[in-house]
C-alpha positions as CSV (number, residue, x, y, z in Angstrom):
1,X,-17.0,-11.8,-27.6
2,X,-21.0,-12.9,-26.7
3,X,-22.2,-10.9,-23.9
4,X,-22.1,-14.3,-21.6
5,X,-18.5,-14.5,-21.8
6,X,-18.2,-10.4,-21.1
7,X,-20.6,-10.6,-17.7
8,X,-18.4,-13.3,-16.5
9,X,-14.9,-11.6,-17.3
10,X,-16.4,-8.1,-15.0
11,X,-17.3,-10.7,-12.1
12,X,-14.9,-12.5,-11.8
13,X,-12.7,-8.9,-12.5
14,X,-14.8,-7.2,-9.5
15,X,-14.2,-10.2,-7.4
16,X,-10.2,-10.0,-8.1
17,X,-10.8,-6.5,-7.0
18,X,-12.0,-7.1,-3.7
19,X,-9.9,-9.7,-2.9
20,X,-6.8,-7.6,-3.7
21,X,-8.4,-4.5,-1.8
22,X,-8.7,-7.1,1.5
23,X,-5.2,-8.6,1.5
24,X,-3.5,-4.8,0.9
25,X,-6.1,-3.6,4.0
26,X,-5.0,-6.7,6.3
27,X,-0.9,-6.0,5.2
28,X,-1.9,-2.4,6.1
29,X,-3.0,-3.8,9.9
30,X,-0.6,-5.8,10.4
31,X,2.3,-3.6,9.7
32,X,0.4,-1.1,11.7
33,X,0.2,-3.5,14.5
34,X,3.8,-3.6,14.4
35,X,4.6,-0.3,14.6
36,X,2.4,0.4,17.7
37,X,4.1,-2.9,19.4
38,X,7.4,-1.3,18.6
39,X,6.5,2.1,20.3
40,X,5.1,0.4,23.2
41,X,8.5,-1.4,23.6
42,X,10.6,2.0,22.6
43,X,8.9,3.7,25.5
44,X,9.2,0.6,28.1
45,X,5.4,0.4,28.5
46,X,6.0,-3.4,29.8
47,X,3.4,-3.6,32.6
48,X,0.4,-1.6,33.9
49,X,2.5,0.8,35.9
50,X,4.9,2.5,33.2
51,X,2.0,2.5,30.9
52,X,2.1,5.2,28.7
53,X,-0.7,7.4,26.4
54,X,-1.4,6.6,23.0
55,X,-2.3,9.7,20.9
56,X,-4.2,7.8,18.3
57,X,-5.8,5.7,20.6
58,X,-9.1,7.4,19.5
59,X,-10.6,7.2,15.9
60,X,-10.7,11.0,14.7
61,X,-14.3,11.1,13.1
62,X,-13.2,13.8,10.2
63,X,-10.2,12.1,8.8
64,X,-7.9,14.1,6.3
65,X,-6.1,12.5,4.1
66,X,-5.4,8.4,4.2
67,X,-7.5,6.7,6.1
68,X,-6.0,6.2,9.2
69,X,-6.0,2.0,10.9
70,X,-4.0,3.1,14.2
71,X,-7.3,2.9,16.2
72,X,-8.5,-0.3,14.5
73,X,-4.9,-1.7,14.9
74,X,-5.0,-0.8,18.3
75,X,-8.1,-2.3,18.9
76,X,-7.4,-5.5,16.8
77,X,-4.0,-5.8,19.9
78,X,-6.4,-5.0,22.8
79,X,-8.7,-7.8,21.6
80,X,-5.8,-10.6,21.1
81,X,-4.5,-9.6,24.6
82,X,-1.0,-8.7,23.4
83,X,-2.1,-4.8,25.1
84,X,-3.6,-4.2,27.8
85,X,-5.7,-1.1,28.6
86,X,-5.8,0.8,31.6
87,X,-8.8,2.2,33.3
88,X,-7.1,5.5,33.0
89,X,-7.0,4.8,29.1
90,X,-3.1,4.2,29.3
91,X,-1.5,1.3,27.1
92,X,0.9,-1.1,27.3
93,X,2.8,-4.4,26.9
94,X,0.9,-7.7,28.3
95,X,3.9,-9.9,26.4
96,X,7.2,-9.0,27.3
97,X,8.9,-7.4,24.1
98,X,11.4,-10.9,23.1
99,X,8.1,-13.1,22.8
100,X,6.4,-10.6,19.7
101,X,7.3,-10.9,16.2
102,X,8.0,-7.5,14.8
Protein backbone atom coordinates (compact mmCIF):
# COMPACT_ATOMS: atom_id res chain seq x y z
CA UNK A 1 0.00 0.00 0.00
CA UNK A 2 1.71 3.71 -1.14
CA UNK A 3 1.78 5.90 1.80
CA UNK A 4 -1.10 8.17 -0.10
CA UNK A 5 -3.49 5.50 0.11
CA UNK A 6 -2.43 4.72 4.07
CA UNK A 7 -2.90 8.74 5.15
CA UNK A 8 -6.23 8.63 3.60
CA UNK A 9 -7.49 5.26 5.18
CA UNK A 10 -6.28 6.95 9.13
CA UNK A 11 -8.57 10.09 8.12
CA UNK A 12 -11.13 9.02 6.94
CA UNK A 13 -10.72 6.13 10.05
CA UNK A 14 -10.34 9.19 12.69
CA UNK A 15 -13.26 10.86 11.15
CA UNK A 16 -15.52 7.50 11.52
CA UNK A 17 -14.28 7.86 14.99
CA UNK A 18 -15.63 10.90 15.87
CA UNK A 19 -18.66 10.56 14.27
CA UNK A 20 -19.46 7.32 16.08
CA UNK A 21 -18.15 9.03 19.53
CA UNK A 22 -20.99 12.03 18.71
CA UNK A 23 -23.97 9.84 17.88
CA UNK A 24 -23.22 7.35 21.19
CA UNK A 25 -22.84 10.96 23.31
CA UNK A 26 -26.28 12.39 21.85
CA UNK A 27 -28.10 8.63 22.45
CA UNK A 28 -26.47 9.02 25.87
CA UNK A 29 -28.49 12.62 26.31
CA UNK A 30 -31.31 11.78 25.09
CA UNK A 31 -31.98 8.65 27.02
CA UNK A 32 -30.77 10.74 29.90
CA UNK A 33 -33.35 13.28 29.08
CA UNK A 34 -35.73 10.67 29.45
CA UNK A 35 -35.01 9.42 32.51
CA UNK A 36 -35.12 12.89 34.27
CA UNK A 37 -38.65 13.54 32.40
CA UNK A 38 -39.78 10.28 33.85
CA UNK A 39 -38.76 11.22 37.53
CA UNK A 40 -40.17 14.51 37.22
CA UNK A 41 -43.50 12.77 36.28
CA UNK A 42 -42.96 9.85 39.06
CA UNK A 43 -42.78 12.47 41.70
CA UNK A 44 -45.86 14.79 40.23
CA UNK A 45 -43.60 17.78 39.72
CA UNK A 46 -46.37 19.11 37.04
CA UNK A 47 -46.25 22.87 37.89
CA UNK A 48 -44.19 25.41 39.82
CA UNK A 49 -45.83 24.67 43.12
CA UNK A 50 -45.12 20.76 43.67
CA UNK A 51 -41.75 21.26 42.23
CA UNK A 52 -39.40 19.07 43.59
CA UNK A 53 -35.14 19.09 44.07
CA UNK A 54 -33.01 17.52 41.70
CA UNK A 55 -29.86 16.07 43.25
CA UNK A 56 -27.85 16.17 40.20
CA UNK A 57 -29.00 19.33 39.26
CA UNK A 58 -25.32 20.59 39.73
CA UNK A 59 -22.25 19.38 37.69
CA UNK A 60 -19.85 17.71 40.44
CA UNK A 61 -16.36 19.21 39.33
CA UNK A 62 -14.35 15.86 40.51
CA UNK A 63 -16.26 13.22 38.69
CA UNK A 64 -15.49 9.40 39.63
CA UNK A 65 -16.09 7.07 37.38
CA UNK A 66 -18.35 7.64 33.97
CA UNK A 67 -18.81 10.80 33.10
CA UNK A 68 -21.87 11.87 34.30
CA UNK A 69 -24.63 14.00 31.45
CA UNK A 70 -27.48 14.46 34.20
CA UNK A 71 -26.49 18.21 34.54
CA UNK A 72 -26.01 18.70 30.76
CA UNK A 73 -29.32 16.72 30.14
CA UNK A 74 -30.88 18.77 32.55
CA UNK A 75 -29.73 21.84 31.10
CA UNK A 76 -30.28 20.71 27.46
CA UNK A 77 -34.62 20.41 29.04
CA UNK A 78 -34.33 23.78 30.82
CA UNK A 79 -33.25 25.37 27.45
CA UNK A 80 -36.06 23.63 25.18
CA UNK A 81 -38.64 24.73 27.80
CA UNK A 82 -39.97 21.27 28.52
CA UNK A 83 -38.57 22.17 32.64
CA UNK A 84 -38.90 24.87 34.14
CA UNK A 85 -36.63 26.12 36.98
CA UNK A 86 -37.60 27.75 40.07
CA UNK A 87 -35.87 30.67 41.67
CA UNK A 88 -35.53 28.44 44.68
CA UNK A 89 -33.58 26.00 42.18
CA UNK A 90 -36.60 23.49 42.33
CA UNK A 91 -37.60 21.61 38.94
CA UNK A 92 -40.38 20.60 37.31
CA UNK A 93 -42.86 19.75 34.41
CA UNK A 94 -43.73 22.87 31.99
CA UNK A 95 -45.56 19.97 29.54
CA UNK A 96 -48.02 17.94 31.20
CA UNK A 97 -46.63 14.33 31.33
CA UNK A 98 -49.23 12.64 28.15
CA UNK A 99 -47.68 15.39 25.61
CA UNK A 100 -43.58 13.97 26.15
CA UNK A 101 -42.34 11.08 24.41
CA UNK A 102 -40.58 8.86 26.80
Amino acid sequence: MTTTIQILMGVVFFIGAFILSQIIVGRRLRTTGARILKELSEQKALDITSAVNLAYAKANYLPKGLRDLRPRSLNDLIQGDIVGKTPEGKFYLKKQPDELKF
